[in-house]
TORKOL-4160 file (C-alpha; in steps of 0.2 Angstrom, whole numbers, padded with zeros to 4 digits, m for minus):
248
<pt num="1" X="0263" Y="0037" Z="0566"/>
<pt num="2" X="0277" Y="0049" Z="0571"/>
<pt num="3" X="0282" Y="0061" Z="0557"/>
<pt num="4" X="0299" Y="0054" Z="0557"/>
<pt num="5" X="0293" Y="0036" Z="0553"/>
<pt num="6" X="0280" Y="0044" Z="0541"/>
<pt num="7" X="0298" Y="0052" Z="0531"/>
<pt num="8" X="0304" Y="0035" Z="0532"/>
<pt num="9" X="0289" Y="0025" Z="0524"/>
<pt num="10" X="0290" Y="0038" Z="0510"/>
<pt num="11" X="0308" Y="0036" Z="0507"/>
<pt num="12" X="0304" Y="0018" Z="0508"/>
<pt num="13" X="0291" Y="0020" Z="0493"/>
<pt num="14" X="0301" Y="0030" Z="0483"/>
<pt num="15" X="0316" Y="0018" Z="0484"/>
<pt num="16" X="0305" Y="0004" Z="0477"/>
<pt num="17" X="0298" Y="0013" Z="0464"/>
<pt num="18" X="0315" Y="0020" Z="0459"/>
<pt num="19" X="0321" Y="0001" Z="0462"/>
<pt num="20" X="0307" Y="m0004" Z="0449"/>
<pt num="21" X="0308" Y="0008" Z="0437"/>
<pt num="22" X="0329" Y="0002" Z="0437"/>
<pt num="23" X="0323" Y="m0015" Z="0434"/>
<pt num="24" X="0312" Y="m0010" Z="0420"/>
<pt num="25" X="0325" Y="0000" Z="0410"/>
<pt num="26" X="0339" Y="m0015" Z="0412"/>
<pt num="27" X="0325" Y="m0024" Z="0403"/>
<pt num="28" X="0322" Y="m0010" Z="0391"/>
<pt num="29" X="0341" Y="m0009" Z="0388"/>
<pt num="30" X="0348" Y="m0025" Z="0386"/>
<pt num="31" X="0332" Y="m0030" Z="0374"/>
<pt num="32" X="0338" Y="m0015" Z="0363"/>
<pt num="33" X="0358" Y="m0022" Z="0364"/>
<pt num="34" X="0352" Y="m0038" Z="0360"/>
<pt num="35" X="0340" Y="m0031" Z="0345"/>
<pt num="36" X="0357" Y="m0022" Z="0339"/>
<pt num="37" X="0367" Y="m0040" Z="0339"/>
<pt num="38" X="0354" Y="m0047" Z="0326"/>
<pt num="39" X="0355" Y="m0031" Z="0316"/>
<pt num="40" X="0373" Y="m0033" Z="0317"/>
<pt num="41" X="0371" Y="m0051" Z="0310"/>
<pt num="42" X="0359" Y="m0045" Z="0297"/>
<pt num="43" X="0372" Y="m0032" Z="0291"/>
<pt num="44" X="0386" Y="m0043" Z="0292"/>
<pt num="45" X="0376" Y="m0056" Z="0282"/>
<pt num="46" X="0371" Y="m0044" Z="0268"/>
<pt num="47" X="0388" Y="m0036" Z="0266"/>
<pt num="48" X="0393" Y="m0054" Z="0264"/>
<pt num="49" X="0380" Y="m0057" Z="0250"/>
<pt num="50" X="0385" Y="m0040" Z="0241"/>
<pt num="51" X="0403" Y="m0043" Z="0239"/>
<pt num="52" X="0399" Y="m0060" Z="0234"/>
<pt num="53" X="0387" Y="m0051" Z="0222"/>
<pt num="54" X="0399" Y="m0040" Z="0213"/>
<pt num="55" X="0412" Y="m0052" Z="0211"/>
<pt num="56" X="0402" Y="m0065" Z="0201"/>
<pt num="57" X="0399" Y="m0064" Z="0184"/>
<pt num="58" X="0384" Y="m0057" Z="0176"/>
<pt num="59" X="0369" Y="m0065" Z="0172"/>
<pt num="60" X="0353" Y="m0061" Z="0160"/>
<pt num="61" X="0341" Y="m0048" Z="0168"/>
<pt num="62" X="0326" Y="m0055" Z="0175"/>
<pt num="63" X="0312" Y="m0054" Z="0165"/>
<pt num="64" X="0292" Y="m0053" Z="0166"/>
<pt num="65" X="0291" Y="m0070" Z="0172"/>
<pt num="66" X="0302" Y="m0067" Z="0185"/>
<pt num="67" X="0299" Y="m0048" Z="0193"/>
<pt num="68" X="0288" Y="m0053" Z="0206"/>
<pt num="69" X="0300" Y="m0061" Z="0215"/>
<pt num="70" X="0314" Y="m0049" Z="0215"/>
<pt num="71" X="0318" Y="m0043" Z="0231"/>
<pt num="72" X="0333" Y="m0033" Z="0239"/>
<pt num="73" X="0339" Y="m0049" Z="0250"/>
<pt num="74" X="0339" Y="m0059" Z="0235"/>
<pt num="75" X="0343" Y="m0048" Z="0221"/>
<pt num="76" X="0350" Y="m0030" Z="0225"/>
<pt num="77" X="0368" Y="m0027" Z="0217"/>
<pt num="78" X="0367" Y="m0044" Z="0207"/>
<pt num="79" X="0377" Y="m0041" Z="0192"/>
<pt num="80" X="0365" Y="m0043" Z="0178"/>
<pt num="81" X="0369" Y="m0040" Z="0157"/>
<pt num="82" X="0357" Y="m0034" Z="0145"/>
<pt num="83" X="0359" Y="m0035" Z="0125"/>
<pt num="84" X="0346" Y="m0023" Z="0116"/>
<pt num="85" X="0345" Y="m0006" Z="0109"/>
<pt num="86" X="0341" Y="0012" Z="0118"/>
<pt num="87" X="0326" Y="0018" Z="0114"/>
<pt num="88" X="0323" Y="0036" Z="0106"/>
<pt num="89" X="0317" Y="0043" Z="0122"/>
<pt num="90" X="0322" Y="0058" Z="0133"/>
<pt num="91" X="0334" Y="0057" Z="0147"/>
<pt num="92" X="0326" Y="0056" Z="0165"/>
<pt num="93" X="0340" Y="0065" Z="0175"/>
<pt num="94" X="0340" Y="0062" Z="0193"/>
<pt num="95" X="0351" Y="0072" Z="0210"/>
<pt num="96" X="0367" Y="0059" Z="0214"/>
<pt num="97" X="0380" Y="0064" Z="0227"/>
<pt num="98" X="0394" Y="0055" Z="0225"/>
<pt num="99" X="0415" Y="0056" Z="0228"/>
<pt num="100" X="0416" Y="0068" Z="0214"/>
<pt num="101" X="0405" Y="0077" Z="0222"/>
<pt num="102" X="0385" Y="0081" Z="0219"/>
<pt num="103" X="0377" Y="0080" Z="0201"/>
<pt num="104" X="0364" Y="0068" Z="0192"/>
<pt num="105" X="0361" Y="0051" Z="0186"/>
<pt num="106" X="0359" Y="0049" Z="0167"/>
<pt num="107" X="0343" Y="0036" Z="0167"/>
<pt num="108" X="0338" Y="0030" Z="0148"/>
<pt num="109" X="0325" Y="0016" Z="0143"/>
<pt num="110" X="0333" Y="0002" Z="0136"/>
<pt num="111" X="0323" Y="m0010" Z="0124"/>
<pt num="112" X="0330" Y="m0029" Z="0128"/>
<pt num="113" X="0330" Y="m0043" Z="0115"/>
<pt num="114" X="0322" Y="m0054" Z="0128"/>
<pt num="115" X="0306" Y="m0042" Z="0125"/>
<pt num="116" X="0304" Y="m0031" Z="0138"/>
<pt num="117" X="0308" Y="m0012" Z="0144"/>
<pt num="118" X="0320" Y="m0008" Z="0158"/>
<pt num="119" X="0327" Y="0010" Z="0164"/>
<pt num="120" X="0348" Y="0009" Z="0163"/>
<pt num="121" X="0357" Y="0022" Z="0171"/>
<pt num="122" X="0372" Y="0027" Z="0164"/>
<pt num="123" X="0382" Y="0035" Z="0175"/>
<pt num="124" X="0384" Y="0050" Z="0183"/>
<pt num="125" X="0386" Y="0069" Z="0177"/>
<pt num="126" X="0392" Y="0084" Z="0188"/>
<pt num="127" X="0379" Y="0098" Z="0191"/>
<pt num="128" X="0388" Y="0109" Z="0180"/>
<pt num="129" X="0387" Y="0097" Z="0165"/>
<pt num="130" X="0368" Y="0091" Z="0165"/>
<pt num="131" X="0366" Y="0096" Z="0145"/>
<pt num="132" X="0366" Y="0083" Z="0133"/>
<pt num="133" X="0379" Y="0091" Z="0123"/>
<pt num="134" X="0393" Y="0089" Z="0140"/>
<pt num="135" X="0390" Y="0070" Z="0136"/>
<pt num="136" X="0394" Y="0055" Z="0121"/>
<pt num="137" X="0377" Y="0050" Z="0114"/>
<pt num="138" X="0372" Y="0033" Z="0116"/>
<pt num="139" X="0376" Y="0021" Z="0103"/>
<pt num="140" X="0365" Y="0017" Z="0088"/>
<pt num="141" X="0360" Y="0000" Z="0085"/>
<pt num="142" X="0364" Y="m0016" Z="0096"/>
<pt num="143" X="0371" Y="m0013" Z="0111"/>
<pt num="144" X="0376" Y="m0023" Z="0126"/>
<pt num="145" X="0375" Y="m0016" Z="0144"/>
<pt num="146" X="0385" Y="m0025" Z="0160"/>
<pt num="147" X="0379" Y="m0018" Z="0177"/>
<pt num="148" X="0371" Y="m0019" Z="0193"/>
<pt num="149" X="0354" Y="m0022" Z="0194"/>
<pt num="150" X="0345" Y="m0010" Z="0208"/>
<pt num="151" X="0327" Y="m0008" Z="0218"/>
<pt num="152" X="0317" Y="0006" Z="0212"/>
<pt num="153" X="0317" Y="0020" Z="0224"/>
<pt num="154" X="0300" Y="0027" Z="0226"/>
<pt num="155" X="0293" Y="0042" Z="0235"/>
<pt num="156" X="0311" Y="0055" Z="0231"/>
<pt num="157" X="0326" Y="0055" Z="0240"/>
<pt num="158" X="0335" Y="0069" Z="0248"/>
<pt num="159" X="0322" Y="0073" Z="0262"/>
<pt num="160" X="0312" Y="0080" Z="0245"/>
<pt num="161" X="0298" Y="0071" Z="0235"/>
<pt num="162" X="0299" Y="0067" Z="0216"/>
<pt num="163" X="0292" Y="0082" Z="0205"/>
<pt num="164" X="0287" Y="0075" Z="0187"/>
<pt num="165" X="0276" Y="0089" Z="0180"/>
<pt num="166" X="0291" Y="0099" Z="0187"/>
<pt num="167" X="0304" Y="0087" Z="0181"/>
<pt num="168" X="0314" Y="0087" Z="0198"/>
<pt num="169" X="0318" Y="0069" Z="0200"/>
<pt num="170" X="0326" Y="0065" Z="0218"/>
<pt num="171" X="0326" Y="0047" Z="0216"/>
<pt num="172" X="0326" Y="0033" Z="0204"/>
<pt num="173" X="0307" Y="0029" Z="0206"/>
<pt num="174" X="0304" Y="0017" Z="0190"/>
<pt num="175" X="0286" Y="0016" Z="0189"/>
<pt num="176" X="0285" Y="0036" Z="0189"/>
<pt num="177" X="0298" Y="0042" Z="0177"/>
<pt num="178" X="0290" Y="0026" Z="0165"/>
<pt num="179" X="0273" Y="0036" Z="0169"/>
<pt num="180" X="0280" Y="0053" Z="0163"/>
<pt num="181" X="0290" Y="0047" Z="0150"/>
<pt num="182" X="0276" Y="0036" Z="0141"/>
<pt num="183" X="0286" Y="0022" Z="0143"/>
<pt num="184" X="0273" Y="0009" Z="0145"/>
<pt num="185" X="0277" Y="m0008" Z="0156"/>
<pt num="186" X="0294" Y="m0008" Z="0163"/>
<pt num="187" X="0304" Y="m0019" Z="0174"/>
<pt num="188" X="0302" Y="m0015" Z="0191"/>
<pt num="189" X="0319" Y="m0011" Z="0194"/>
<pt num="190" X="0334" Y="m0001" Z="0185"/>
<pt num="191" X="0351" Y="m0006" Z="0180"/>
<pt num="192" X="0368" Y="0004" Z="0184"/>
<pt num="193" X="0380" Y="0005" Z="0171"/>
<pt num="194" X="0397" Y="m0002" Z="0175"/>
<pt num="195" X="0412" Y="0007" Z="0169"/>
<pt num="196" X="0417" Y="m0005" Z="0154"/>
<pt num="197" X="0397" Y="0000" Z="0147"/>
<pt num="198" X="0402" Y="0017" Z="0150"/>
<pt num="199" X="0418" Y="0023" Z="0152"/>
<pt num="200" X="0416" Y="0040" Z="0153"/>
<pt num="201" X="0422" Y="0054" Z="0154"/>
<pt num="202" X="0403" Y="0057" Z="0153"/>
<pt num="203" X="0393" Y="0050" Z="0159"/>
<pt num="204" X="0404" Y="0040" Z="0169"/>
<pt num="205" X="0399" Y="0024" Z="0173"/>
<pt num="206" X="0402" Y="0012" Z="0187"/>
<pt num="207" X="0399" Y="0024" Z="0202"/>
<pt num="208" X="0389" Y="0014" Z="0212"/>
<pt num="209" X="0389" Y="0018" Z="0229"/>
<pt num="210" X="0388" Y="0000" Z="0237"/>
<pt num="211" X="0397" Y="0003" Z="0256"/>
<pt num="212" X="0385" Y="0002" Z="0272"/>
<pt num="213" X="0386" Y="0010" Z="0286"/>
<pt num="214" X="0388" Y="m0003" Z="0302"/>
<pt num="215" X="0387" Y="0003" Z="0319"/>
<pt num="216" X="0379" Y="m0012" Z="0327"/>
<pt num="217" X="0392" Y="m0016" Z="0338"/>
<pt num="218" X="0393" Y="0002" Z="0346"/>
<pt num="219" X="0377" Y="0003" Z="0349"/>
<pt num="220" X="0373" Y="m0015" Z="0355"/>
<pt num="221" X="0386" Y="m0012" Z="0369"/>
<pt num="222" X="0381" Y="0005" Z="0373"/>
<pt num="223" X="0366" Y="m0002" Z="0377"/>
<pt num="224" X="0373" Y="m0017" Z="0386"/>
<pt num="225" X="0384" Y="m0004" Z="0398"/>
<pt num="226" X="0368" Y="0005" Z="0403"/>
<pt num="227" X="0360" Y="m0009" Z="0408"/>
<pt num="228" X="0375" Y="m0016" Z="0418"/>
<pt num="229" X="0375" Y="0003" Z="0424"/>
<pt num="230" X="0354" Y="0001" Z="0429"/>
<pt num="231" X="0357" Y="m0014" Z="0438"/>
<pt num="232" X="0371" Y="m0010" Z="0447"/>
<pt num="233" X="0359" Y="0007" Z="0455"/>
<pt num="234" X="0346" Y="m0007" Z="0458"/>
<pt num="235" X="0357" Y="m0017" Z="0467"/>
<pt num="236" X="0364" Y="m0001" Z="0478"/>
<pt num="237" X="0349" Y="0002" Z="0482"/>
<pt num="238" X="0341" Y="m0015" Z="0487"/>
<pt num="239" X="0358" Y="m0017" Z="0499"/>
<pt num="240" X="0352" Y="0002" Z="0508"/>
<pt num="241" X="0357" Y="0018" Z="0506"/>
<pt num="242" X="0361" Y="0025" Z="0524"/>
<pt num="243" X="0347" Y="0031" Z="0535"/>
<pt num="244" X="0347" Y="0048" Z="0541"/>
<pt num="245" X="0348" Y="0045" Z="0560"/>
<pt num="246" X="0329" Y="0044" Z="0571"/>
<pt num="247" X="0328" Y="0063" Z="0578"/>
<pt num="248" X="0328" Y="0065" Z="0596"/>
């Protein structure tokens, strides 16, 4: 074989590799467009089920009976009510960022009527103003709380893991703060405060952040467009690309 047709069987090669390797990244690509349309279902479903959620009204916190089946799709941002007492334990405060800027979460054990032990969080506080003094006390007595009721959020938050001994809560993970707080068996989720149960100024109540982020779309046809992009090379270069002329 002459060494021009030994350039050309090379080149040959190459192009079907680079042919094949096209094919499999169309593959690769639309699968991924296609995995982004089903999240965008997903998300457009449970932003659905939320807004649904938060306009209903309340209905009795679940109970023992009931907590192994709570689950976010079912149950995140239900609006729940609780008539009980606050129990005389110490705050858990844990790091919020909200519109008004960063700051904690007041979280207090809450004793319920129906018999059982659940974490309401108040509101929120500024980072300024963490001292019990900044804040009206709970009341005495019966008392009746109106909010959401939430997932407990294990492991920290805030790229940083929960620190009990060191009391640097960076999420609202139930079973742990019930753990250092001596708090016993506790519902495994927590309630936040809506703003007529707390109406501020602090804690301020009712400052729960319930908007997702949805880029599904963006992403699906990003993905779309490079596979339309890797097909259309493949194509090119099935047709031919121009061969260099056979040397004299």
């Amino acid at each position: 074989m002459s060494p021009a047709a030994e350039r050309r069987r090379h080149r040959g090669v190459a192009r079907v590799i680079f042919i094949a390797g096209l094919c499999l990244a169309t593959l690769v690509f639309a699968g991924l467009g296609v995995w982004q349309l089903q999240r965008l279902s997903w998300k457009l479903d449970l932003i659905a089920r939320v807004e649904q959620r938060l306009a209903a009204p309340p209905v009795a916190a679940p109970g023992p009976a009931q907590w192994d089946g709570i689950t976010v799709a079912a149950d995140e941002y239900r609006r729940v009510a609780l008539q009980g007492r606050y129990l005389e334990a110490p705050e858990t405060l844990t790091m919020a960022v909200t519109e008004r800027g960063p700051g904690f979460w007041v979280l207090v054990p809450f004793r319920a009527d129906a018999g059982f032990t659940i974490l309401v969080n108040r509101g929120f506080v500024p980072e300024g103003q963490r001292a019990v003094a900044e804040r009206r006390k709970v009341a005495g007595g019966e008392a009746k709380v109106v909010g959401l009721l939430r997932l407990t959020e294990p492991d920290g938050g805030f790229l940083r893991a929960n620190d009990a001994t060191a009391g640097r809560w960076y999420s609202r993970d139930v079973a742990a703060i019930a753990q250092t707080r001596g708090l016993g068996q506790i519902a495994p989720y927590f309630v936040d405060a809506d703003a007529a149960t707390e109406p501020g100024p602090l804690p301020q109540g009712g400052m729960t952040q319930v908007g997702f982020r949805n880029t599904h779309l963006v992403y699906a046809l990003t993905w779309f467009c490079l596979a339309l992009m890797s097909v259309g090379a493949a194509g090119y270069l099935i047709r031919g690309m121009p061969e260099e002329p056979p040397e004299a």
